[in-house]
C-alpha positions in Angstrom: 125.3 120.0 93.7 122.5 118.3 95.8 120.0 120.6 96.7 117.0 120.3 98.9 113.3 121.7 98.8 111.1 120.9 101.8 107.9 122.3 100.9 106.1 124.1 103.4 103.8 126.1 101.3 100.3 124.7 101.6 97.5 126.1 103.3 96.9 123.4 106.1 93.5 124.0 106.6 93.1 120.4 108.5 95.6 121.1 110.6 93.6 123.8 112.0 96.3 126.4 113.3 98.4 129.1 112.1 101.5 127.3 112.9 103.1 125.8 110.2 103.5 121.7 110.4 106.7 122.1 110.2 107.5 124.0 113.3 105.6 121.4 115.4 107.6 120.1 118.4 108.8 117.1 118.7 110.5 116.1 122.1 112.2 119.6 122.4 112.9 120.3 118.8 110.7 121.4 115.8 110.2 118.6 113.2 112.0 121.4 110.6 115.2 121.6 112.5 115.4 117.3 112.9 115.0 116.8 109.1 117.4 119.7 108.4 119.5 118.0 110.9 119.2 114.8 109.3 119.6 115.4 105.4 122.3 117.9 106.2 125.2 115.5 105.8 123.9 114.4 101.8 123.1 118.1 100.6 124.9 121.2 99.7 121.7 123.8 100.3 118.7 123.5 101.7 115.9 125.4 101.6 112.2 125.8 102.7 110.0 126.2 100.5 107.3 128.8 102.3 104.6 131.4 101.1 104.5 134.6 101.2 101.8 134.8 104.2 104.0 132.0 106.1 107.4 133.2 104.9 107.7 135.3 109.0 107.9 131.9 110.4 111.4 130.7 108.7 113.0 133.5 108.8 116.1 131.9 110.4 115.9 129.2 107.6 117.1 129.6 103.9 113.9 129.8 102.1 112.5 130.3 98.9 109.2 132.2 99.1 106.8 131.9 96.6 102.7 132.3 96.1 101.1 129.5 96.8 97.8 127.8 96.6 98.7 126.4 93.3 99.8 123.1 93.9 102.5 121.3 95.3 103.6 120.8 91.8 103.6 124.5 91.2 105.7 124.6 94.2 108.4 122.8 93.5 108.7 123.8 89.8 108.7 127.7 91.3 111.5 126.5 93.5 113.6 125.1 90.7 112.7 128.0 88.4 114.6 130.1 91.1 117.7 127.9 91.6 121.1 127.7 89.5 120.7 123.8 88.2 123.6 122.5 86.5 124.0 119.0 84.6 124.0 116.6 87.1 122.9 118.3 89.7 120.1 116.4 92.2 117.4 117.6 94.3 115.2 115.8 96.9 111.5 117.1 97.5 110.4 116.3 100.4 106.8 117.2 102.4 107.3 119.8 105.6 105.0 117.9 107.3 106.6 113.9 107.6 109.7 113.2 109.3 112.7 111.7 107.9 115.6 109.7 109.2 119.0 109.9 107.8 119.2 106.8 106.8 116.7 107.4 103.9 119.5 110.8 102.7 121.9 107.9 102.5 120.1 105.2 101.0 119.0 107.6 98.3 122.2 108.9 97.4 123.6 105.8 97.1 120.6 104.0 95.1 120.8 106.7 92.8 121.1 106.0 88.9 119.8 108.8 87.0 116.5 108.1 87.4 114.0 109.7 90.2 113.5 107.7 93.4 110.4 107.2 95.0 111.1 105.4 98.5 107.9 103.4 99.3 106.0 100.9 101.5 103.3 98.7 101.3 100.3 99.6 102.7 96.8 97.6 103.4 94.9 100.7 102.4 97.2 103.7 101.2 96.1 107.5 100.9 98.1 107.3 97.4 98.9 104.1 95.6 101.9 104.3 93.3 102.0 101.7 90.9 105.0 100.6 88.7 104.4 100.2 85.1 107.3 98.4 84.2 108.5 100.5 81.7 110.5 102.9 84.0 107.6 105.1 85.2 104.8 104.9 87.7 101.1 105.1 88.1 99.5 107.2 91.0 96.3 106.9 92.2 94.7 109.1 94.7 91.9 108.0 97.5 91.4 112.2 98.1 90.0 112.4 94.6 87.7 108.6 94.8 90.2 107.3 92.4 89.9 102.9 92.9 92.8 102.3 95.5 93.8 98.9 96.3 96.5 97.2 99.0 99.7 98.1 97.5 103.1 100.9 97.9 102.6 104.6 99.5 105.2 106.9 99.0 107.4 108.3 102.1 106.6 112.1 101.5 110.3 112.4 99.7 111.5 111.9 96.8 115.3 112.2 95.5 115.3 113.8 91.8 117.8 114.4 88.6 117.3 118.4 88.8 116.5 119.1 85.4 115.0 116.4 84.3 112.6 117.1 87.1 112.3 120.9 86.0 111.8 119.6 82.4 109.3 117.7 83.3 107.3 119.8 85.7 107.5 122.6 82.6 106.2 119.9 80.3 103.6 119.3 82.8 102.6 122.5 83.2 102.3 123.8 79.5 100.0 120.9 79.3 97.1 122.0 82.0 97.8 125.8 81.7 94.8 127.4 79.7 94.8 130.9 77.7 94.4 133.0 81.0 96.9 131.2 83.0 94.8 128.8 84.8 95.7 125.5 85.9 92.7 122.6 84.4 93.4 119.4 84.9 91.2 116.4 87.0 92.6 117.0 90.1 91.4 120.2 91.6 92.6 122.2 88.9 96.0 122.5 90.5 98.9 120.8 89.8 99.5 118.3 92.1 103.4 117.2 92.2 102.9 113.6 92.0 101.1 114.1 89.0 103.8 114.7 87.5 104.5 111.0 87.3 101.2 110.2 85.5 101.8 113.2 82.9 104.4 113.0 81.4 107.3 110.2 80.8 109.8 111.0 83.3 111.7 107.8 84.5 111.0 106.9 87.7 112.5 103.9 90.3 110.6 102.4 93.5 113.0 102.1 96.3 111.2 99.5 98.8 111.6 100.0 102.1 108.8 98.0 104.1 110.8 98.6 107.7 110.8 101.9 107.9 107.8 104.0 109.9 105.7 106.3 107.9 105.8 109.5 109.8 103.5 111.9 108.1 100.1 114.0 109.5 97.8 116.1 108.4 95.4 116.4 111.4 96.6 117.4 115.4 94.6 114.3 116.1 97.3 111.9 113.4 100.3 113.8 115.0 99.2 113.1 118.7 98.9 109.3 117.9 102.4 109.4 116.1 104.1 111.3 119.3 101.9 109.1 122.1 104.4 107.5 124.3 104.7 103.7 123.8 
């Protein structure tokens, strides 16, 4: 089975509405239904990934509602907690708020080896800086936490996943930050962050460079207005 999680949990207090990210339009259509649209073809279910206080808005979509507010790693290891994984099954993650092509569903399926895919391109000056290690995992530095960020690869907001390994991993993760009450401690906001998830633990990990392919990702009206501008 291929399953699918586009996350649309998060609080989006940039954004600065109620609507989710998600559900923005783009030339007629909500940027949900085109990257439905486009990954249907490589998955067998997909789901959105919602919270409880956003869960009204998806109601036509097969969802997985959880509480959020824990990070998007405790996202995405809620969803998988909830789902039926078999051996060899495969998952992509991917952010409610970036737009995909189909192109990417393919290449992924098709690049895949066993090991987690992190489609990338090189940026001057990236909001997250994943750096290979060369021993079949990554590094991931942060600018929204001050971490030192040099010219170098940016993920695409997806990701295309072994199911359990990622589960497994995301547990190991997690029993690693979780105190005595329950509460998440780690660096990064004491939340855990998905990406993290390559720095903590040993998961093996692939870059898939794609340096022709447009980023399409926001996290501000004003971003999503300069993506949609006409030409």
């Amino acid at each position: 089975m291929i399953y699918s999680l586009i996350i649309c949990a998060g609080r989006q207090s940039r954004f600065k509405t109620d609507l989710p990210k998600a559900l923005v339009d783009i030339g007629g259509e909500t940027l949900l239904s085109k990257n439905i649209r486009a990954m249907s073809p490589y998955c067998d279910n997909i789901y959105v990934v919602c919270s409880k206080e956003n869960q009204h808005f998806f109601d036509y979509a097969d969802k997985i509602v959880l509480d959020s507010g824990k990070g998007s790693g405790d996202a995405v290891w809620q969803a998988l907690e909830r789902l039926d994984i078999k051996d060899g099954d495969t998952c992509f993650v991917m952010w409610g708020d970036s737009l995909q092509q189909p192109a990417i569903f393919e290449r992924l399926v098709n690049e895949y080896k066993g090991n987690t895919i992190i489609p990338t391109v090189y940026e001057e000056n990236p909001y997250v800086q994943i750096i290979p290690n060369g021993n079949e995992g990554v590094e991931i530095k942060f600018s929204k936490f001050n971490e030192d960020i040099t010219s170098g690869y940016h993920d695409l907001s997806v990701f295309y996943c072994n199911a359990n390994e990622l589960l497994y991993n995301l547990r190991k993760f997690r029993a690693k930050i979780t105190d005595k009450q329950g509460k998440y401690l780690h660096k990064h906001g004491n939340e855990m962050e998905f990406l993290d998830v390559f720095n903590e633990t040993d998961i093996k990990t692939s870059l898939l460079v794609l340096n022709s392919y447009k980023v399409f990702s926001f996290n501000t009206i004003e971003e999503l207005n300069s993506l949609i501008k006409p030409e």
